[in-house]
N, C-alpha and C positions, 0 to 999 in steps of 0.2 A: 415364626415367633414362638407359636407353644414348644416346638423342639428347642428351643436356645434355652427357654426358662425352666423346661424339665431337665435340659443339660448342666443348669445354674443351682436347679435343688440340688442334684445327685454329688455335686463336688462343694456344695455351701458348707460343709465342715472342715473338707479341708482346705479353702479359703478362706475360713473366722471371718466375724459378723461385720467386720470395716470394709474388707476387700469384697464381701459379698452384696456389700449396700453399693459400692463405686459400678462394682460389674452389673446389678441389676439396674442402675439408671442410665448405665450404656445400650442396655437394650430396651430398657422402656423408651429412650430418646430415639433409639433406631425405629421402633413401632410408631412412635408420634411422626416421626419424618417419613415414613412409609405409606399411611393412611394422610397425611396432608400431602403429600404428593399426586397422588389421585384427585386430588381437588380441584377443580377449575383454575383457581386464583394464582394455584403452584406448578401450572403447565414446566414451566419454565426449574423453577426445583427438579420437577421429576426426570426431566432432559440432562440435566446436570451430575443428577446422583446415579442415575438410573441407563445413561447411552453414552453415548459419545456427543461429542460436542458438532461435530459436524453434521449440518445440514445437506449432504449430500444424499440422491433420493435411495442411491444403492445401502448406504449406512444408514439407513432412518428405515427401509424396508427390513435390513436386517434384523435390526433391533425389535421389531414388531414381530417378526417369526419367532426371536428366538422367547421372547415373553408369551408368546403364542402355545410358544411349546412347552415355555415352563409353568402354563398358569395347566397346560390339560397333564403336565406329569404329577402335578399339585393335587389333580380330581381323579388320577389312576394311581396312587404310589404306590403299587406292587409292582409298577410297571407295565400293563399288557398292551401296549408296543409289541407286535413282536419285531423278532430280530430276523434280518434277511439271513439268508442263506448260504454261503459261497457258491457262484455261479446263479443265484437266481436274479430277474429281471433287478429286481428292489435296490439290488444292491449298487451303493453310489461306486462311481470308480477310481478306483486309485488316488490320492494324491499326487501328481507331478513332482519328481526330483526338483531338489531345489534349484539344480545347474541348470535341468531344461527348460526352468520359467524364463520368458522375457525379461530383463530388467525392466524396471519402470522409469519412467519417462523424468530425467532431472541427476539419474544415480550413474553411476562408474565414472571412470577420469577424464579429465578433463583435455580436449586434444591444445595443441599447438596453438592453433587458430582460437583458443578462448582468450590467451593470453595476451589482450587487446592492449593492455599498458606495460608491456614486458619491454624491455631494454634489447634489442636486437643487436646481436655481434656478427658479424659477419667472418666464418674461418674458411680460407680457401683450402686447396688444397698444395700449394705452394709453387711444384716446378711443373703442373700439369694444369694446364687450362683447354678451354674448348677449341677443340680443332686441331689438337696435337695427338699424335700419332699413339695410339694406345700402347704399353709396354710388351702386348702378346705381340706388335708387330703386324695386323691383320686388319685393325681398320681404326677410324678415328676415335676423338670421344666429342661429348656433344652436352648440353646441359641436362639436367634431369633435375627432378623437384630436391629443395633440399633436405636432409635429416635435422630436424632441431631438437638436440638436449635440453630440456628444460631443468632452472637450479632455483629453488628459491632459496630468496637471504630474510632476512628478520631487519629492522631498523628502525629507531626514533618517529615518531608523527612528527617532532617539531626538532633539527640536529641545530648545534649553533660553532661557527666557523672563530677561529680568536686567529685570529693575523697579529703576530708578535713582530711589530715594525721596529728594527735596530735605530739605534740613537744615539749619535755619536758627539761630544763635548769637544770645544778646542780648550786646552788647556793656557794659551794667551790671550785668544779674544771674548773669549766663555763661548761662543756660538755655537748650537744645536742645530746638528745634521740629522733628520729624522726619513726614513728609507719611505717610498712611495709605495701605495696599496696597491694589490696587484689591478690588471686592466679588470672591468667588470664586477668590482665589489660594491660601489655604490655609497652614500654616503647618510641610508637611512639603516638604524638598528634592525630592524623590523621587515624581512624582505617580504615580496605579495605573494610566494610560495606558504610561509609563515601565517599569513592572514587567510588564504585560501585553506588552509589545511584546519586551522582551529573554528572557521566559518563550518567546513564541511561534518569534523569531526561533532562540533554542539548540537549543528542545525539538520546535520545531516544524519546523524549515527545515533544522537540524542547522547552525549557526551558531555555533561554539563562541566563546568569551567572548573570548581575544584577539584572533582575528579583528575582531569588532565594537569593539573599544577602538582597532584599529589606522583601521578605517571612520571611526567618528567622529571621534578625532584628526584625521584629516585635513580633517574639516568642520568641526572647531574644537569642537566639544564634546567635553573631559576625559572618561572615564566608562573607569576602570580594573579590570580584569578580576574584580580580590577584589572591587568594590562590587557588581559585576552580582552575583555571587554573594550578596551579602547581600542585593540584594534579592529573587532569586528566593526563598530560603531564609526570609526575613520574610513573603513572601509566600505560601509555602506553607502556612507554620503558619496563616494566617487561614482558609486554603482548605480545610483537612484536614477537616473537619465534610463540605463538600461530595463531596468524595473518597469519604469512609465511607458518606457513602449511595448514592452509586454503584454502589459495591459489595453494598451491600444492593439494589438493587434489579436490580443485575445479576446476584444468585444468583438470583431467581427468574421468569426467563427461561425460554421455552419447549427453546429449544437454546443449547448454551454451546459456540463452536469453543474450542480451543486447539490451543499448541504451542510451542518456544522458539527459543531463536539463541542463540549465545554472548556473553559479555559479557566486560569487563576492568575487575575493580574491584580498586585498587591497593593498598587494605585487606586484602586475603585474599592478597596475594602476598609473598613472600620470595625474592627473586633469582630472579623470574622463572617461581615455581614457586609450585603453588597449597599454601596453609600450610591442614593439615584439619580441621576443625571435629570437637572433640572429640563434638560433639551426634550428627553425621554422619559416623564413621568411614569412611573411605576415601574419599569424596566428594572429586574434584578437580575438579569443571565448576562453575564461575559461569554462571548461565544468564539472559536476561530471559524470561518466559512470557506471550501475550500472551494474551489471551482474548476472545473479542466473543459478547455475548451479545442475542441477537433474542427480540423479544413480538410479536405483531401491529404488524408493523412496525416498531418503534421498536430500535435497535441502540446498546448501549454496549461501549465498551473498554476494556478496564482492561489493566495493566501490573505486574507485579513484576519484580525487580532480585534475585539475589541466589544462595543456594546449592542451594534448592529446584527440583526438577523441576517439568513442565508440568502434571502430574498431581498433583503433594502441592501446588502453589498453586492449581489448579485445587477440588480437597479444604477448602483454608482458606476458599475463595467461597463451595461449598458447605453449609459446615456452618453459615453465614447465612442459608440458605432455609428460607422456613415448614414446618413440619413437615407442614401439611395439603394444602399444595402435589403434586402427583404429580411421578414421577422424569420429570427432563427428558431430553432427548437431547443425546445427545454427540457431538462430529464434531471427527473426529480422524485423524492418518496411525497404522498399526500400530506405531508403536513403543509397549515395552512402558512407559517412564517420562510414556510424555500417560496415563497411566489412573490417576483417584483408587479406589485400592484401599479403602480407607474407608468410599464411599458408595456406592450403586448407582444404575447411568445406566443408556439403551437406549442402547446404543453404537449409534455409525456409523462408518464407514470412509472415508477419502477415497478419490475412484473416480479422481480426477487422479493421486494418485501410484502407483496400478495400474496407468493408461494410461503413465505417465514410464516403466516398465518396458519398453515394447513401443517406445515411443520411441528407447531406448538400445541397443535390438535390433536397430533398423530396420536398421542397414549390415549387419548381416552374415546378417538372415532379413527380405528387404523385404517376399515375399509375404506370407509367414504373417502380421507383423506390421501390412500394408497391410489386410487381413482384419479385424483387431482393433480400428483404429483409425477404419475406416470405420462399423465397430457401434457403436463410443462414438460417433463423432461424430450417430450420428441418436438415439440417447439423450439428445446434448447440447442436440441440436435440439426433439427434445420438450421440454423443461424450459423452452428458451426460447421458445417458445410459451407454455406455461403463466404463464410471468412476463410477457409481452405482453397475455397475454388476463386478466392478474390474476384468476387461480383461486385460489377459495377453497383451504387445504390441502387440503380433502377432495374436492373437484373435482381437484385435482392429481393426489392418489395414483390416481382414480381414473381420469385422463387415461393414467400412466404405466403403469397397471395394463394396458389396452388398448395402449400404441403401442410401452412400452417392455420390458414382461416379456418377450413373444416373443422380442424380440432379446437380452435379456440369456440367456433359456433355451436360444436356439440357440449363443450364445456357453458358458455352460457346457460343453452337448454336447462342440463344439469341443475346448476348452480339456483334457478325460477326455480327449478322442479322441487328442490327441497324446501324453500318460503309457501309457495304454490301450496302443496299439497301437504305444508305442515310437518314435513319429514326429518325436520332437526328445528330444535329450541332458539329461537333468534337471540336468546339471552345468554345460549354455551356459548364456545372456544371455537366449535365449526359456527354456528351460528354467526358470532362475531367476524370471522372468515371468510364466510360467502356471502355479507354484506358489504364486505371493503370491495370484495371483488367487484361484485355490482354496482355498487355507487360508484366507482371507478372504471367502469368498463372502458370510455371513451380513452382517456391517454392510456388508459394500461395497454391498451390495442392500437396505439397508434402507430406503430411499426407496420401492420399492413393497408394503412392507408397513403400514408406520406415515405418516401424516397429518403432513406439514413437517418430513420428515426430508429433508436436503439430500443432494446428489450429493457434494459435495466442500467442502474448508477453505479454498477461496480465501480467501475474506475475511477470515482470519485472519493467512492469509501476506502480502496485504495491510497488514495491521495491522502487522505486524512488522518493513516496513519502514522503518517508523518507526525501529525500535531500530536496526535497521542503517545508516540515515543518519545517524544521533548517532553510531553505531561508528565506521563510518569517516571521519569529519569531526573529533569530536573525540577517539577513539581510548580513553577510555576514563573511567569512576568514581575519584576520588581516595579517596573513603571511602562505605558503606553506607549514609549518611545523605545524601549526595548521588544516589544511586543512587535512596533513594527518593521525593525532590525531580524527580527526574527523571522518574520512572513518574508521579507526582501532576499534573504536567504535559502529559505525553504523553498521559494517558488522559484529558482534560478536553479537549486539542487535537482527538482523534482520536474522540471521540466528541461531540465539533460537527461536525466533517466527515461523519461519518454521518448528523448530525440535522440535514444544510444552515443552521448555523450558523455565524454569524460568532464563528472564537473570540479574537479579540482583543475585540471588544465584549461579550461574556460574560465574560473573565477582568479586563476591566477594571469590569464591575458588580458579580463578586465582590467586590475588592479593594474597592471605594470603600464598598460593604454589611457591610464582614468583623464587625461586630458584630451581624448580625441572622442571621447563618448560623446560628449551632450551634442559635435556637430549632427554627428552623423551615426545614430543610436539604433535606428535598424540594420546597421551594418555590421552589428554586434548581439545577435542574436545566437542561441546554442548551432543554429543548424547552417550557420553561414560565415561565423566569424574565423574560421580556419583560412577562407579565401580570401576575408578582409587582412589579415595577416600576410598571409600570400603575394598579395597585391602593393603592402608596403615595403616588403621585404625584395621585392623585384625592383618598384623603383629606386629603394636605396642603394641595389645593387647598380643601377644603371646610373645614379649619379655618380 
């Protein structure tokens, strides 16, 4: 800061006195932001301004060297660092060519096999098939894998088909001869590819409805913002049967994450301020709650909109499980509104947002906190191994039991020892810190007690941001019925993406089935409805 301001006198003439007032309260505000960052209160500022946004432990160590190193080049600036020497020990080695790094894991092209929804052509090779005498004359041929050209095309989200049917007049009887639509057209405007697509693109993409009327406008297809809306909302209702059993069989689940986000639904508001439901006095939060709930394997999501906490929607899933069923596990951050007071779960704790603690810490206690983060991280590490080596749950616990209690029990120790012996302020940032951790020790550790009990709620927060891509894109619910048009959607999108489904090809087999739903609605789930298809399609063929 003194260098900027002695930089700022030497040139305040030839900046005249306006331009030299603008530029010195650019750096007096830089100095205020500087020295309030360092503050307790601005952990989270100084994270912002001052590193990277990511909370990962290798980025969050870096950032603390490299301040490490700038605060001692700060207290030496002549520099006496010395410099290593070519050939001596000190000296770091080479950068890597950029060709001989590894790529990292997600980057170069995409093979063949990614392109899961591609249109498949089949090109033979015409006058030579398998088992025909090869053209050298010397031996057969035989099949071999085949070469696929990949081409991609560009196209419409919503295309629209105009069948110009001829009409012909008699000129004695008047009688109109009008020509017949071809087989398979149908005789609604609105096909369920059309409704699947404007479902996927709002609910799924965060796509909001004028945006897409203004798209297509421009590619020549009308399609105005009220219509999309009727059709998602006609399409709902078909779906709802599907929905409810979702839910049913999402309450009986082995673990159920939850948790919520804010929401803005324009029904519950009066000038901007939330109007309180007589049911729920004092209640002023609209909340969405998301939930994912895991079986051997298999993971659903579900969605509520509305004035309920995580934990009272979390409660209404609930009181849908079998009664013979045992209590499932919970996995959730400590807040006290994610807990269905109602019913009894094994709780768990997310162990991420205890480590977010020592995160927010790091600037102003990097050792202590470089300690803490280095013990989660080989906790993190066991785990992923475990999910490598696909262990059974009970192979799990009992992996963690061996790699990971030790370190969590030496971390406890720790953790007393700084309260114990007075070694950090219970009123800082670590303080606050290694309080959460303690008063939570029981679910935050529940993974090495109980059999598929998770570390953390990623997956959930995950899920959720769903809802906040719809927040911020289209900004908010015009009524509670849209709202739950909207979870009905989101939680059908979001639980194909779990189940490596395609959900435009699922939400467009609902719509086109929506009279065989409500019999038989577990039969139309993402992970099975291909076979329910299958199954009708055979007997049609046999009749």
């Amino acid at each position: 800061m003194d260098e900027l301001k002695q930089i700022l006198q030497r040139v305040r003439m030839a900046l005249g006195e306006e331009d030299y007032k603008v530029m010195n309260a650019v750096v007096e505000t830089l100095s205020y932001l500087t020295h309030l960052a360092k503050d307790k209160q601005a952990a989270e500022m100084y994270r912002i301004l001052g590193s990277s946004k990511s909370e990962k432990t290798r980025n969050i160590l870096r950032i603390l060297e490299i301040e490490s190193a700038t605060d001692s080049d700060a207290a030496d600036p002549v520099g006496a660092k010395p410099q290593p020497t070519p050939g001596s020990p000190s000296e770091s080695p080479a950068e890597p060519a950029a060709e001989s790094r590894p790529k990292a894991k997600g980057h170069g092209r995409n093979g063949a096999d990614d392109y899961k929804g591609a249109h498949r052509i089949e090109v033979s090779l015409g006058s030579a098939k398998p088992g025909d005498r090869c053209p050298c004359g010397k031996g057969n041929l035989y099949e071999i894998h085949d070469s696929p050209l990949v081409r991609i095309v560009g196209q419409a989200p919503i295309q629209a088909y105009m069948y110009c049917l001829q009409r012909l007049r008699c000129n004695t009887c008047g009688d109109v001869l009008t020509a017949e639509a071809p087989e398979g057209v149908g005789s609604e405007k609105y096909d369920a590819t059309s409704t699947a697509m404007v479902a996927l693109m709002k609910y799924g993409s965060g796509f909001p409805f004028h945006r897409l009327e203004r798209l297509e406008g421009n590619l020549g297809i009308p399609l105005p913002a009220s219509t999309q809306w009727e059709m998602v909302r006609d399409g709902a209702a078909h779906i709802q049967p599907v929905f409810e059993e979702l839910i049913r069989q999402g309450a009986s689940g082995q673990v159920l994450y939850n948790d919520d986000t804010s929401v803005k639904i324009l029904e519950f508001l009066d000038h901007e301020r939330v109007v309180e439901d007589p049911k729920m006095p004092g209640r002023t939060g609209v909340f969405t709650t998301g939930i994912v709930s895991t079986q051997e394997g298999r993971k659903i999501a579900l969605f509520f909109s509305g004035r309920k906490h995580a934990g009272e929607n979390l409660a209404d899933v609930l009181a849908k499980r079998a009664a013979e069923l045992p209590r499932p596990i919970q996995m959730c951050d400590a807040l006290s509104r994610n807990f269905p007071r109602e019913l009894e779960v094994i709780l768990a704790n997310c162990l991420a947002h205890g480590r977010r603690y020592f995160v927010e810490a790091a600037a102003n206690f990097p050792e202590e906190c470089r300690y803490i983060l280095e013990l989660l991280g080989k906790v993190y590490h066991s785990d992923a191994i475990a999910r490598e080596q696909s262990m059974t749950p009970d192979q799990r616990l009992k992996f963690h039991h061996n790699q990971s209690a030790p370190l969590m029990d030496e971390m406890k120790r720790w953790l007393n020892q700084q309260l114990d012996e007075k070694l950090c302020e219970p009123n800082s940032d670590l303080g606050a810190a290694v309080s959460y951790m303690l008063n939570h020790w029981e679910p935050l550790t529940l993974f090495l007690r109980v059999a598929g009990a998770p570390l953390d709620s990623s997956i959930v927060e995950r899920a959720l941001k769903k809802a906040i891509l719809h927040r911020r894109n289209s900004l908010f619910y015009k009524t509670q019925r849209g709202a739950r048009v909207g979870d009905l959607y989101m939680s059908l999108i979001y639980t194909c993406q779990l189940s490596n489904v395609n959900p435009f090809d699922y939400m467009t087999a609902l719509l086109r089935n929506a009279d065989r739903l409500p019999r038989e609605p577990a039969e139309w789930m993402p992970w099975n409805y291909d076979q329910t298809l299958a199954s009708f399609a055979s007997a049609s063929a046999q009749n």
